[in-house]
C-alpha positions in Angstrom: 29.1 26.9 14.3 31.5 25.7 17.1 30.6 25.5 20.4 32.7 26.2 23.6 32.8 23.2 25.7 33.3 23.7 28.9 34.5 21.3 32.4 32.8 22.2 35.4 32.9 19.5 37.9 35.7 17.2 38.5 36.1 14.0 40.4 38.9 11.5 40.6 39.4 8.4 43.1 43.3 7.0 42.7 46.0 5.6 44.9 47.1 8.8 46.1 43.9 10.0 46.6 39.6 9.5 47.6 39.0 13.0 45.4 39.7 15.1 43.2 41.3 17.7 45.9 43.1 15.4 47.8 44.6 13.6 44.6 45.7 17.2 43.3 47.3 18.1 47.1 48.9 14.5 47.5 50.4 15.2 43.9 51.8 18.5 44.3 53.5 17.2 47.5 55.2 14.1 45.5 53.4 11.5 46.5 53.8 7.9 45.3 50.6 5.8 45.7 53.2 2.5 44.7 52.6 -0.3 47.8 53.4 -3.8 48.1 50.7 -6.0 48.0 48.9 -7.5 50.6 46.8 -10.5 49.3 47.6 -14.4 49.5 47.5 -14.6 45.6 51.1 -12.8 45.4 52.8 -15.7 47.1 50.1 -18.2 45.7 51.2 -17.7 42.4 55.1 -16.6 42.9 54.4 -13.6 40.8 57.4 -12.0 40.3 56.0 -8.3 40.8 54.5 -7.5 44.4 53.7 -4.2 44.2 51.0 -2.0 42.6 49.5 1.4 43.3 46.0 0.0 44.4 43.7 2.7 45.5 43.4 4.3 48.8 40.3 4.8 49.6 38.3 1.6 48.8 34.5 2.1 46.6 32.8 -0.4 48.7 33.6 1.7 51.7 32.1 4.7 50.7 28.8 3.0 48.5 26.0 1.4 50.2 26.6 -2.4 50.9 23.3 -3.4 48.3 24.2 -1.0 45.5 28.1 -2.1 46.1 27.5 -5.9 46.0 25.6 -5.2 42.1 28.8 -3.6 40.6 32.5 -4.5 39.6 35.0 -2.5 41.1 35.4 -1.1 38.1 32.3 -0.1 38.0 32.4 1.3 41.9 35.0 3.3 41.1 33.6 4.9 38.2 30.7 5.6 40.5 32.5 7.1 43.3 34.6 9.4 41.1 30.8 10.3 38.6 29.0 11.1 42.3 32.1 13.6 43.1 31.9 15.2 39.6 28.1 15.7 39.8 28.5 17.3 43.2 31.3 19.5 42.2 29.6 20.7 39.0 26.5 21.8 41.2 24.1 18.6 40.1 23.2 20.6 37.2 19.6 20.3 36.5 19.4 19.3 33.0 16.9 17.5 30.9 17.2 13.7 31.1 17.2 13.7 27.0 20.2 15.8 27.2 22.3 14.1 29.7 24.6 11.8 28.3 27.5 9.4 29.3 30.6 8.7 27.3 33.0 6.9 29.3 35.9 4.3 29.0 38.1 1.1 30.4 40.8 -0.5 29.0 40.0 -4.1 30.9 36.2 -3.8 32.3 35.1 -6.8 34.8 37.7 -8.4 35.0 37.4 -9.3 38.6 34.0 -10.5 38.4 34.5 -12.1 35.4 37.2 -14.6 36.7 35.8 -14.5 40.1 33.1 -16.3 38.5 35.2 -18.9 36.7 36.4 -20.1 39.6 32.8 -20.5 41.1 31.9 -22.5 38.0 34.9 -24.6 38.8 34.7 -24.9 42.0 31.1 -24.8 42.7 29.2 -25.3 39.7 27.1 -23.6 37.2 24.3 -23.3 40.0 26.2 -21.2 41.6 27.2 -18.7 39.2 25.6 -15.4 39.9 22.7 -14.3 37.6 24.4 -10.5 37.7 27.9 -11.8 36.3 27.4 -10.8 32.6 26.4 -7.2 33.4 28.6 -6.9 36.0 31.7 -8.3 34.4 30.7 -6.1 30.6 33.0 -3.4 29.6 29.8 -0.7 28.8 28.6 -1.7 33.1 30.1 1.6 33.8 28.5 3.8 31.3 25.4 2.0 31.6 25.1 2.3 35.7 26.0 6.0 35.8 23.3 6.0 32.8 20.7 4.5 35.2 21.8 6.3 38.8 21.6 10.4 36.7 19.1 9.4 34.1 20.9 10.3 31.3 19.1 9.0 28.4 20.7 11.0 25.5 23.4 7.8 25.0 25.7 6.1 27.3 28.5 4.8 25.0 31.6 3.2 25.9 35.5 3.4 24.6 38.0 0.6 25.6 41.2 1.6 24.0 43.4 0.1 26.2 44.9 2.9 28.1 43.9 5.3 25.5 40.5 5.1 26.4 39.4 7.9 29.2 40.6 10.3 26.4 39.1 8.6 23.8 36.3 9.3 25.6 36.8 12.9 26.1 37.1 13.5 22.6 33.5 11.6 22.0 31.8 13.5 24.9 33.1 16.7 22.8 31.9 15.7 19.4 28.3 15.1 20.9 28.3 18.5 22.0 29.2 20.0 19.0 26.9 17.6 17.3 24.1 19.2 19.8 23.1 15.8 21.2 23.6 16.4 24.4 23.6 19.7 26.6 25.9 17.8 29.5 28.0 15.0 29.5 29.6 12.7 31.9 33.3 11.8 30.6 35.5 9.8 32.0 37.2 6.7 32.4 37.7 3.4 35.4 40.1 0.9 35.9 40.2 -2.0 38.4 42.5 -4.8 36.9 45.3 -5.7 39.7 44.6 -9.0 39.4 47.0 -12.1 39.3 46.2 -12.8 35.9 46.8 -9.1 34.5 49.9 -8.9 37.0 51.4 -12.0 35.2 50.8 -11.2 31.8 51.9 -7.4 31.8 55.2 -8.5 34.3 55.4 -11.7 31.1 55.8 -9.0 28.6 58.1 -7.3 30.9 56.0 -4.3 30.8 56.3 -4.0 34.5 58.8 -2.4 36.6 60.1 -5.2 39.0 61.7 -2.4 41.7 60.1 -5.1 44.3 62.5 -3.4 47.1 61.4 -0.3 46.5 57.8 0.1 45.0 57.7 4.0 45.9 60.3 4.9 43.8 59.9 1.9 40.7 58.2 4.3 38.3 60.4 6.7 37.0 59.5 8.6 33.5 62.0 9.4 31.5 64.9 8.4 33.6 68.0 6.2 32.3 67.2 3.4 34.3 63.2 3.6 33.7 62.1 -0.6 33.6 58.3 -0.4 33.2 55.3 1.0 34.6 53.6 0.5 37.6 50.1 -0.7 37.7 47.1 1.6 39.4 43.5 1.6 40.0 40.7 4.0 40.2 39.1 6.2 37.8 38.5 10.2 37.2 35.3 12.0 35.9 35.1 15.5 34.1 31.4 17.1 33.6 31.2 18.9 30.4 28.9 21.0 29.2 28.1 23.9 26.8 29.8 26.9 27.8 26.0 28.9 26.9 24.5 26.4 29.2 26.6 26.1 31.9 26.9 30.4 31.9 23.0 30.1 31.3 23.0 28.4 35.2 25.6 30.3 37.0 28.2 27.1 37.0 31.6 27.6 38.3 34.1 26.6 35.0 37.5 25.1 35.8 38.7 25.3 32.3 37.8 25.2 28.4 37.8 21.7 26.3 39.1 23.3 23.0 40.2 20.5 20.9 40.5 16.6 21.1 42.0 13.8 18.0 42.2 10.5 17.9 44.5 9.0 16.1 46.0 5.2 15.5 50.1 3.8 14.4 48.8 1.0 12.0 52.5 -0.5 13.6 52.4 -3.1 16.3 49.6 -4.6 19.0 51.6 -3.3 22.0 54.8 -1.2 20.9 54.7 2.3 20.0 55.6 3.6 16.4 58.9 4.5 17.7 58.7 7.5 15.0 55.9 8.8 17.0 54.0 9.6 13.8 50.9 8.3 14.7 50.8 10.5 18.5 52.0 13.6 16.8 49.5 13.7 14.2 47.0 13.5 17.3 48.4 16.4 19.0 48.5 18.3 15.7 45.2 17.0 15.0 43.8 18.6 18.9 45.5 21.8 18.3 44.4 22.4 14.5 40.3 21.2 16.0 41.5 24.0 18.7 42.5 26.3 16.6 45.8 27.0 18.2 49.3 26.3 17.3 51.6 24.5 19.0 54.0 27.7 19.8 50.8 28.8 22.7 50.8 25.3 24.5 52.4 26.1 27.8 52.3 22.8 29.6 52.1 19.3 28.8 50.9 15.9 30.6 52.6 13.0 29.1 51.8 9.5 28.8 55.1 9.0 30.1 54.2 5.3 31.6 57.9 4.6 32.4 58.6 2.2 29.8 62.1 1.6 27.3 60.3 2.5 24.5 57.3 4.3 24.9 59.2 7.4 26.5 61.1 7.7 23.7 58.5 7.4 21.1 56.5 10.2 23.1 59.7 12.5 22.7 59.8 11.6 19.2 56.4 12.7 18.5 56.4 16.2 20.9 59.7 16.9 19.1 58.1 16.8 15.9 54.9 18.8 16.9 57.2 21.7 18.9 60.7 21.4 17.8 63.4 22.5 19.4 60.5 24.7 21.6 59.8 21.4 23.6 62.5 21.7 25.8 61.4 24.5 27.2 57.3 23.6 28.1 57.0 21.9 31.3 56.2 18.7 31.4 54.4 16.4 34.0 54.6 12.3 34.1 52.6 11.6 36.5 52.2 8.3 36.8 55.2 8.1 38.7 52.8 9.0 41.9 49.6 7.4 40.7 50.9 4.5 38.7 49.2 3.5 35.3 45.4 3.4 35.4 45.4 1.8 31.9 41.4 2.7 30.6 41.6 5.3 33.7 44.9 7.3 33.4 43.7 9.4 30.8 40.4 10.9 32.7 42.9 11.3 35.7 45.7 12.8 33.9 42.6 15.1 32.6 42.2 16.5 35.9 45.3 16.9 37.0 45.9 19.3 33.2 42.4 21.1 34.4 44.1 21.7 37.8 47.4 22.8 36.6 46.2 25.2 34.3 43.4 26.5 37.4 46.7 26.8 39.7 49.2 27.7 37.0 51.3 25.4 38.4 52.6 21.8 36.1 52.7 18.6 38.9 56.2 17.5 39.5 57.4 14.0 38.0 59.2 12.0 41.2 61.6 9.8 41.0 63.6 11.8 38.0 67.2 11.0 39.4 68.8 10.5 36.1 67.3 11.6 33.3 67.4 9.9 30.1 70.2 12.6 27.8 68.1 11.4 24.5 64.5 12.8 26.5 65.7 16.2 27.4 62.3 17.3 28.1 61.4 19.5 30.9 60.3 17.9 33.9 60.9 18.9 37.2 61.2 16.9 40.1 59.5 19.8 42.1 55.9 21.7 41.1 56.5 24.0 38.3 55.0 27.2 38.5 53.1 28.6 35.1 52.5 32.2 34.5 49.6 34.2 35.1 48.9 34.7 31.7 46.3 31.8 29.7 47.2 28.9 29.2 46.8 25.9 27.2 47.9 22.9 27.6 47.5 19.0 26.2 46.9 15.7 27.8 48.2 12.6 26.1 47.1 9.2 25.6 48.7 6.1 23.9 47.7 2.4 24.1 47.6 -1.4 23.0 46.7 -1.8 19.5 48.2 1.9 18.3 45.8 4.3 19.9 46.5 7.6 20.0 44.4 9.8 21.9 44.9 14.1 23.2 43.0 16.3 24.7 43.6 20.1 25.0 42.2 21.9 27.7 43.1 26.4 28.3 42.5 27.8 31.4 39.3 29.7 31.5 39.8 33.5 31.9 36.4 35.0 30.7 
């Protein structure tokens, strides 16, 4: 029998934004969290991009000094936005063997990890820090929200590039249909803005190189789109059974209905331009849902502001919805929050729970000129949804051909 899984506490720590609310405010009033950046290492290394969306409200500010100094960033943030969630879901008292984690980066440690290269160079192996393995380790984020909510059912991890955060949505649904777990902590963290990952992504020219103008570089499907924009943070959804969240009074945002995973088989970084492999995922989360896609009523695209990964998207949705596309509202969001590669996905989560709470679909800034061949429908302005249910899908694609969706209705009962 299938279970109704359910979200019913949300957190989410970005460059627009410390929490969930203020993320969801700060969005709705078209925000950009794009800043230059203020560190030595810019000019150091001449990089040729100096601008990121780093987050706002920083995780060693708001953690204690001790339990700070033990953790990555990447693992701070995921901290900061699990502590929110936990909160906001009413710290549900729950059986320890019950509670698990499923959560997700794309890059893990990688601040500690080349933080502590240069020690070694500099300094010596004596110097090295005895907590750089399981701090710099992509599972350090499962495994320390693991330890600080004893949750003891599993605390698995998903690094899909920036697939991942869904990915792990999808696996935090299967274990509770597989009746593993009663609640799960889902999610995904991302702290890479680092010279190394600058240079590379701007080397591929992934990056948009708007150094004048950083608030405005990302633009989704616009004509003169040149790359995304990188972010930081990380986003956290609670779910749960619907029986035992009802079972203790919880408040529920919205209703996890289906999730697929999919992968392109085509190229290590460039998306099947077909779009094949993404719309077999969303068919995939809607057939699991068992919806079709004429009741999907809003979507939140991957949209990361790239040549041709906005195109392959449009491919794909104009497969799955036909000519019907081009009338279902559709967010990009990273335009304000910039690309929290193994994050965006949790955060784009939110933001789909939030829209479908408020019936209203986040604008997409920065949409001067759209792109004629991606006539989708994305406002520059919030969008309102009617009052009637909705339902609406979250999209994920990353390095290697990943393919991940998530389909979330708003929760009338």
């Amino acid at each position: 029998m299938t279970k109704r899984i359910v979200v019913t506490g949300i957190g989410a720590t970005s460059s627009i934004g410390g929490t969930a609310p203020d993320n969801w405010t700060n969005l709705l009033a078209g925000a950009s969290g794009a800043r230059p950046l203020e560190h030595d290492w810019v000019a150091e290394y001449e990089l040729p991009v100096t601008f990121a969306a780093e987050a706002i409200v920083r995780p060693e500010t708001v953690l204690p000094r001790p339990q700070a100094k033990r953790l990555d960033p990447s693992s701070q943030f995921a901290l900061v936005a699990a502590m929110e969630a936990w909160e906001d879901a009413g710290a549900p008292e729950v059986d320890p063997d019950r509670l698990g984690v499923d959560f997700a980066t794309g890059i893990g440690g990688v601040w500690t990890l080349l933080d502590a290269w240069d020690t070694l160079r500099e300094k010596g192996p004596r110097r090295v820090m005895p907590m750089t393995v399981p701090m710099l380790m992509p599972n350090a984020a499962a495994g320390n929200l693991s330890l600080h909510f004893n949750a003891r059912a599993f605390a698995r991890t998903v690094a899909s590039a920036c697939a991942s955060s869904v990915e792990s949505i999808a696996s935090a649904y299967e274990h509770l249909q597989l009746g593993i777990a009663d609640v799960v902590i889902a999610g995904g963290t991302e702290s890479a803005i680092h010279p190394i990952t600058v240079a590379s992504f701007a080397s591929m020219q992934a990056l948009s190189r708007r150094n004048d103008s950083p608030s405005t570089a990302s633009r989704p499907f616009s004509s003169d789109r040149d790359g995304f924009v990188m972010g930081e943070g990380a986003a956290v959804l609670i779910l749960e059974t619907e029986e035992h969240a009802l079972a203790r009074g919880a408040r529920i945002y919205a209703r996890l209905e289906g999730t697929a995973v999919t992968a392109d088989a085509h190229h290590i970084t460039a998306n099947d331009p077909s779009g094949a492999g993404a719309s077999r995922a969303v068919r995939h989360a809607l057939e699991q849902a068992g919806r079709t896609p004429d009741e999907v009523t809003h979507i939140n695209a991957h949209a990361t502001s790239t040549p041709v990964g906005d195109p392959a998207e449009y491919a794909a949705l104009l497969s799955v919805f036909g000519d019907r596309v081009h009338d279902i509202p559709v967010s990009a969001t990273k335009a304000s929050t910039g690309h929290l590669l193994g994050g965006t996905g949790a955060l784009e989560s939110v933001f789909t729970i939030l829209a479908l709470r408020d019936r209203v679909a986040p604008p997409t800034i920065n949409l001067v000129d759209q792109d004629p061949a991606i006539p989708l429908k994305a406002s520059t302005a919030p969008q309102e949804l009617s009052s009637d249910p909705q339902l609406a899908i979250c999209n994920s694609f990353g390095f290697g051909g990943h393919n991940a969706v998530a389909a979330f209705a708003s929760y009338d009962d």
